[in-house]
C-alpha positions in Angstrom: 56.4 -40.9 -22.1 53.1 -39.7 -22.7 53.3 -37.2 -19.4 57.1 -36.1 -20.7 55.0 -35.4 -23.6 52.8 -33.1 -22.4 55.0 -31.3 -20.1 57.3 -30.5 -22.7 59.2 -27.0 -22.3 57.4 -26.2 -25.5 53.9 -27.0 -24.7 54.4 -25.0 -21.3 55.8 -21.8 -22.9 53.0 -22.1 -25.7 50.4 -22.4 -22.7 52.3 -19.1 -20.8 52.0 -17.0 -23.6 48.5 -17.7 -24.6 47.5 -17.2 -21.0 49.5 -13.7 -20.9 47.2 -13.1 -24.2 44.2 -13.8 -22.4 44.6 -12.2 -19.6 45.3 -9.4 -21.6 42.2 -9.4 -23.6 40.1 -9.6 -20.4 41.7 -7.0 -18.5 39.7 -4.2 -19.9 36.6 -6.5 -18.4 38.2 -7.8 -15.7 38.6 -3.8 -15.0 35.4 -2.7 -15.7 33.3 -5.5 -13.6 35.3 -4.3 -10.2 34.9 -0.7 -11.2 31.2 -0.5 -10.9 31.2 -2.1 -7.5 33.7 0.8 -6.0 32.9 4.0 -4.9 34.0 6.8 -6.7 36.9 7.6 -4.4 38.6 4.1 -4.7 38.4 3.9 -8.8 41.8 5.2 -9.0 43.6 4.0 -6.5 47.0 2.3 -7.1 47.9 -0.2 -7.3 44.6 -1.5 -8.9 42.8 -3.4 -6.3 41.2 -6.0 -8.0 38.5 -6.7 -5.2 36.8 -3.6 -4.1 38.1 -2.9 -0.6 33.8 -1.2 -0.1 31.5 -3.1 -2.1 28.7 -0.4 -3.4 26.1 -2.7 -5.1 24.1 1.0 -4.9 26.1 2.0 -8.3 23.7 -0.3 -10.1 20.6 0.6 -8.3 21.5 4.4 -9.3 22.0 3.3 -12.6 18.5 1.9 -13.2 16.5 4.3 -10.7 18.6 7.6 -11.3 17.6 10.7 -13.5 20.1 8.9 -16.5 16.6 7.4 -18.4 18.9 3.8 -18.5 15.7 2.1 -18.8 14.2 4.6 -21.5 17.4 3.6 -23.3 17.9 -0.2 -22.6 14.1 -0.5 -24.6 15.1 1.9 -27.7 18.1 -0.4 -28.2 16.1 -4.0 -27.7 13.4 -2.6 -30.5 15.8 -1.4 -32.6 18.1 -4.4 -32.8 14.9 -6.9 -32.8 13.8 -5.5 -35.6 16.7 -5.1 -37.5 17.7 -8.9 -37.3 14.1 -9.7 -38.1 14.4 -7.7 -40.8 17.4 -8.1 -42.4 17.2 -12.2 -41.7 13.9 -11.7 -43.9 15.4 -9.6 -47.2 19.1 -11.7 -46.4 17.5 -14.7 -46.7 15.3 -14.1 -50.1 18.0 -12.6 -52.0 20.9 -15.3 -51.1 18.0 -17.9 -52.4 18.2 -16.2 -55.6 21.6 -15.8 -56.2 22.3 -19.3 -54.7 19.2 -21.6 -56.3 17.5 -19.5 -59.3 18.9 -18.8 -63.0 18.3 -15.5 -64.7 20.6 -13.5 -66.9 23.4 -11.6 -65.7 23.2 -13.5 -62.1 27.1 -13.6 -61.9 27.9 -10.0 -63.1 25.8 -8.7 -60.7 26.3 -10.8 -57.7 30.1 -9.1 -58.2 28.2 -5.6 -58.3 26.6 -6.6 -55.6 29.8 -7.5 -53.5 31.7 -5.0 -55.1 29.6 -2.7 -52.5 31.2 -4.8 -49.6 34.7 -2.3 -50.4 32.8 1.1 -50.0 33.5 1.8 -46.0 30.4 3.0 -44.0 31.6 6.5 -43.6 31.3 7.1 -47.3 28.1 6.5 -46.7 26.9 8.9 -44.3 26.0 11.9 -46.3 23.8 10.0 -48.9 22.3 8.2 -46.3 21.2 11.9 -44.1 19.5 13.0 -47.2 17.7 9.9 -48.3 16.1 9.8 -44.5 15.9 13.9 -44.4 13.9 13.3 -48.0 11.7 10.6 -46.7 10.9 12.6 -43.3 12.5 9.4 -41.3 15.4 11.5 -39.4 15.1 11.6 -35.9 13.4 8.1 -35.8 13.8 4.8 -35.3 12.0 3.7 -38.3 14.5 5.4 -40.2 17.3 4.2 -38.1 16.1 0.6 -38.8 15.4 0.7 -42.4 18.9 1.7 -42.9 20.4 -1.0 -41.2 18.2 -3.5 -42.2 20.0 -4.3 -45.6 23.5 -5.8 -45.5 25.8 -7.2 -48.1 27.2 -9.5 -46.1 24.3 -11.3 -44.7 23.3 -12.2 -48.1 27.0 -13.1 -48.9 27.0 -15.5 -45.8 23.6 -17.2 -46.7 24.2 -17.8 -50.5 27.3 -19.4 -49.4 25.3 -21.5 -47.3 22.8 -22.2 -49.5 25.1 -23.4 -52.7 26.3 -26.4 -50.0 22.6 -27.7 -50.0 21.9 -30.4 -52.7 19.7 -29.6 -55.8 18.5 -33.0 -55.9 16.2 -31.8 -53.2 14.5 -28.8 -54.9 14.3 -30.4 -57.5 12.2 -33.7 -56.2 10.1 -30.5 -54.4 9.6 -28.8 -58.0 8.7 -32.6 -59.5 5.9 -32.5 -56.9 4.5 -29.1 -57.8 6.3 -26.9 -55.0 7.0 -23.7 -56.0 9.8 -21.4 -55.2 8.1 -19.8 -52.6 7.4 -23.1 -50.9 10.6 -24.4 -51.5 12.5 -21.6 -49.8 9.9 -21.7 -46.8 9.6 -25.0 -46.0 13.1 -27.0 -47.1 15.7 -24.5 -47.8 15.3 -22.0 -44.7 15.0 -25.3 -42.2 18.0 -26.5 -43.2 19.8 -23.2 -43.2 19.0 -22.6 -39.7 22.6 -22.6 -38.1 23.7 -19.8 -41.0 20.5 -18.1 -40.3 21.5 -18.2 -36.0 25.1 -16.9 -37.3 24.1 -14.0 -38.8 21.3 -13.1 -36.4 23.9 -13.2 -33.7 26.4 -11.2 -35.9 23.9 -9.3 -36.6 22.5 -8.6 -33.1 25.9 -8.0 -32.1 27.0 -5.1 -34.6 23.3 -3.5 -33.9 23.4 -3.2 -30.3 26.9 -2.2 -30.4 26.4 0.8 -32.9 27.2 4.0 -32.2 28.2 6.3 -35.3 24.4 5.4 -36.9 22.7 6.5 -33.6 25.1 9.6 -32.7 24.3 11.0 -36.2 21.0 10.2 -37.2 19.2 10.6 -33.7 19.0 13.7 -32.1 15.8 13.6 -29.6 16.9 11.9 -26.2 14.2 10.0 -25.8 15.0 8.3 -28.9 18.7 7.6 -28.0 20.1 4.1 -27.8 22.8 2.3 -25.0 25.5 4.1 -26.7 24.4 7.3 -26.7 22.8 7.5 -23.6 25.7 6.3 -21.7 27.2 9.7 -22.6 24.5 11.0 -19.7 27.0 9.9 -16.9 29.3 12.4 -17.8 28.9 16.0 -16.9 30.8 19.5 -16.5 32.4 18.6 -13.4 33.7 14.9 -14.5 32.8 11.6 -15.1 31.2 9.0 -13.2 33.2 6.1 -13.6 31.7 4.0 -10.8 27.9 4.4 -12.1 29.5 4.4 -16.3 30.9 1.0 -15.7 27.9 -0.4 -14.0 26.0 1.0 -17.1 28.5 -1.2 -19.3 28.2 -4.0 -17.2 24.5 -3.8 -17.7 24.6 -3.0 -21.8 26.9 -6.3 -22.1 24.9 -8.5 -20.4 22.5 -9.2 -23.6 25.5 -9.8 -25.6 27.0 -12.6 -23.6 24.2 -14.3 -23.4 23.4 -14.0 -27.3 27.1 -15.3 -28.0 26.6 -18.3 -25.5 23.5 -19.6 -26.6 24.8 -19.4 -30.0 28.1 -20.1 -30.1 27.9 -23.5 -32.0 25.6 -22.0 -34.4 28.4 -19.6 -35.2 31.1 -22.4 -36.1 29.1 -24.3 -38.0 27.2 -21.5 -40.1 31.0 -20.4 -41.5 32.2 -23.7 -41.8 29.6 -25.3 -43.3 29.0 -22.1 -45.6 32.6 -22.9 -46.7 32.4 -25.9 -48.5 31.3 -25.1 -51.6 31.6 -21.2 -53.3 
């Protein structure tokens, strides 16, 4: 009975469709990965041959040796996204303390304010944003490039709904004791915020190493382009290089699949935890 059960016609069309969905969602992948081991000639061939018939490993090699500055690249986007996360994990952290464990006037009104801003969509943004970093001399930089993604609405809204979950009885046996706020936030509240604090660092890292509207507009020196941008290199007057492009892509996501599988727990039970209590 218990086989019958699980071979029902039910539970075998549910499993067909959500393995046509899957497949569907890794195709683009799928794609990619046997691109950059073809030549250039056998990119388009059809039907799609989903094993190379040449292996050409050399599509890599070109990538990190060529004249494309992949390398040059590669490091502008590690820095910046390190210190972004750092960062913003710093300032995220502080103010979902407040909102989330201190008392002062008005806390409620403008903790609304404050994700009011949430609404306002990033391209809004874009023209105050050039001038503040023109008036501060920071175009054309990475500092100015991190300090404005360094702040993020959502990373404090993530934490504070963390941090609400965590019992009072706790800080307050820390402030019988003499334990400041200062202490209290270092040494009990952020160690037992850690898996919300690994969620939004891989968010976080994620969204940062994958932007390309900040970079594209804000960075105009080559040397100082990020993945995104520079990818934009393999292209020229007389085509693209699709063969050497998706090696490139291979290579920029790399970082990211590692990130998500170290911290993929992390990620479940930062949101779920962080939902418990609002």
């Amino acid at each position: 009975m218990n086989c019958r059960a699980r071979l029902s016609p039910s539970r075998v069309v549910i499993t067909a469709l959500l393995g046509i969905f899957v497949f569907t969602m890794l195709f683009p992948l799928l794609w990619m990965v046997s691109t950059s081991l073809k030549f250039e000639v056998d990119v388009f061939t059809f039907p799609i041959r989903w094993l190379p018939p040449r292996w050409n490993f050399q599509n890599y090699v070109n990538v990190w040796t060529g004249n494309y500055n992949f390398p040059l690249y590669y490091l502008n986007t590690t820095k910046i996204t390190v210190f972004v996360c750092v960062i913003q994990l710093m300032i995220s952290s502080m103010g979902a303390y407040a909102f989330a464990k201190l008392r002062f006037k008005l806390k409620g009104p403008l903790f609304a304010l404050f994700l009011a801003t949430m609404m306002i969509p990033d391209q809004v943004t874009i023209v105050p944003k050039f001038m503040i970093l023109k008036w501060l001399g920071l175009m054309d930089s990475h500092e100015g490039l991190i300090l404005m993604l360094a702040f993020s609405v959502y990373g404090v809204f993530l934490l504070r709904q963390y941090m609400l979950a965590l019992p009072d009885s706790l800080l307050e046996a820390a402030k019988i004791d003499g334990a400041g706020h200062a202490r209290i936030f270092t040494q009990i509240v952020l160690p037992m915020s850690v898996p919300a604090l690994a969620t939004l660092t891989i968010l976080r890292f994620v969204w940062t190493w994958n932007d390309y509207q900040n970079p594209l507009i804000f960075l105009n020196t080559k040397n100082l382009y990020t993945l995104q941008i520079g990818m934009s290199q393999f292209a020229s007057e007389s085509g693209t290089y699709y063969a050497l492009l998706m090696a490139a892509s291979v290579c920029a996501i790399a970082p990211l699949f590692i990130v998500f599988l170290l911290g993929q727990n992390y990620i479940i039970d930062g949101m779920v935890s962080g939902a418990v209590k609002g």
